[in-house]
C-alpha positions in Angstrom: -98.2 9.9 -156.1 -98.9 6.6 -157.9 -95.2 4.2 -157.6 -95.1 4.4 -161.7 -95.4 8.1 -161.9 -92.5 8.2 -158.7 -90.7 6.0 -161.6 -91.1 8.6 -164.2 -90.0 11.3 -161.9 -86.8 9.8 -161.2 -85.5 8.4 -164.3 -86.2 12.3 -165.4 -83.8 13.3 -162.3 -81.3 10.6 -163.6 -81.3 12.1 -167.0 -81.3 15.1 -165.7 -78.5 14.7 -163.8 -76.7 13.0 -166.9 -77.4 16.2 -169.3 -75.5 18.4 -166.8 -72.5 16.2 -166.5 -72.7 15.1 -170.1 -70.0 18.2 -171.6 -67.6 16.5 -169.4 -68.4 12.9 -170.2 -69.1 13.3 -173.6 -66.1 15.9 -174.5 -68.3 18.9 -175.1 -67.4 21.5 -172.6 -65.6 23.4 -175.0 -68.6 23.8 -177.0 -69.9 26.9 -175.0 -73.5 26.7 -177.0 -74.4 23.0 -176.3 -72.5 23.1 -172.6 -74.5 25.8 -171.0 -77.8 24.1 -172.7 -76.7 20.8 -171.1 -76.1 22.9 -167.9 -79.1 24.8 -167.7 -81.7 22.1 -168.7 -80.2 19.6 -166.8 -80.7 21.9 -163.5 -84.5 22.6 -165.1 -85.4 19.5 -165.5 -84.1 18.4 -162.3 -85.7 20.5 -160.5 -89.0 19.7 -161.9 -88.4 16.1 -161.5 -88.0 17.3 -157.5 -90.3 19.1 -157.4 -93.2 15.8 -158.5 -91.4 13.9 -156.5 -92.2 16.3 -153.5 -95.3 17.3 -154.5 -96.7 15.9 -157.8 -98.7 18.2 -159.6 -100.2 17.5 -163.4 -98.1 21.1 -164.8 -94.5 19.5 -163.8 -94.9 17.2 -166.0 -96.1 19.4 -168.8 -92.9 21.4 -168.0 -90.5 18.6 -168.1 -92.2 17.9 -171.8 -91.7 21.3 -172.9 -88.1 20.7 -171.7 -87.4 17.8 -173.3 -88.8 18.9 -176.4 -86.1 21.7 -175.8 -83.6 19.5 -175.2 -84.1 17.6 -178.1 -84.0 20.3 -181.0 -81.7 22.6 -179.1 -78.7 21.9 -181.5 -80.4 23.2 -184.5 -81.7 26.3 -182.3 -78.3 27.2 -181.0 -76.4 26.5 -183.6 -74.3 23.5 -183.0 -76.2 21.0 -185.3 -72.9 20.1 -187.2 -71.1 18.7 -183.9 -71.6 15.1 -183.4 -71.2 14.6 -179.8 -73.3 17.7 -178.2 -76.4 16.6 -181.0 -76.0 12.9 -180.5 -76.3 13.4 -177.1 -79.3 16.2 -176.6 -81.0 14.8 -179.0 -81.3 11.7 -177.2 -81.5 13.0 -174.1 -84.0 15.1 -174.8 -85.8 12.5 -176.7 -85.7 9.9 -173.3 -86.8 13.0 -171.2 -89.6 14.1 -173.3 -91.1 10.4 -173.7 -91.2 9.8 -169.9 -92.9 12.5 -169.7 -95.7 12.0 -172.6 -95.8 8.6 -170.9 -96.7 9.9 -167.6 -99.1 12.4 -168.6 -100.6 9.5 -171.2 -101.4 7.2 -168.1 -102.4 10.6 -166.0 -104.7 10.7 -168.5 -106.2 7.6 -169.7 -109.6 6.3 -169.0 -109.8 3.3 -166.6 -110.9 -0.1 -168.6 -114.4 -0.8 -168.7 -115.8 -4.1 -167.1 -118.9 -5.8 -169.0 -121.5 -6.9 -167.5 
């Protein structure tokens, strides 16, 4: 695994590990909807994030962009869209999570620069 991609992989476990504890931080908890997504994804995500670290394969990174994509329009899909905290938060989160990831599979991706002759 390429050190920027190791990078990538561990701010996604960071976040990660920020959406599970972010009910408590944030003052959601209570908000059973946006909680258990918090929950859930954050263990998801983490695990994927793991997982590349361990082993990095091309698909964990689709996965965590799938994810963060979820993340990021969960309140409007479970219903909680009208709460400040829980949509401030998973919207951003998701967004951060789902940009690392386009990122990584961007430079996964990109052609190596040409040299003239």
């Amino acid at each position: 695994m390429k050190h920027n991609q190791a990078i990538g992989n561990v701010l996604n476990l960071l976040l990660a590990v920020w959406l599970f504890l972010s009910p408590w931080v944030v003052g959601f908890a209570g908000v059973m909807p946006a909680a258990w997504t918090a929950w859930l994804s954050g263990i998801a995500i983490a695990v994927f994030a793991i997982a590349a670290l361990a082993a990095f394969a091309e698909w964990e990174e689709w996965i965590n962009l799938i994810l963060g994509i979820w993340v990021l329009i969960s309140p409007w899909i479970v219903h909680v869209a009208s709460q400040h905290r829980p949509t401030v938060t998973l919207l951003l989160t998701g967004l951060a999570i789902a940009i690392i990831a386009a990122i990584e599979l961007w430079m996964m991706h990109r052609a190596p620069p040409r040299i003239a002759a």
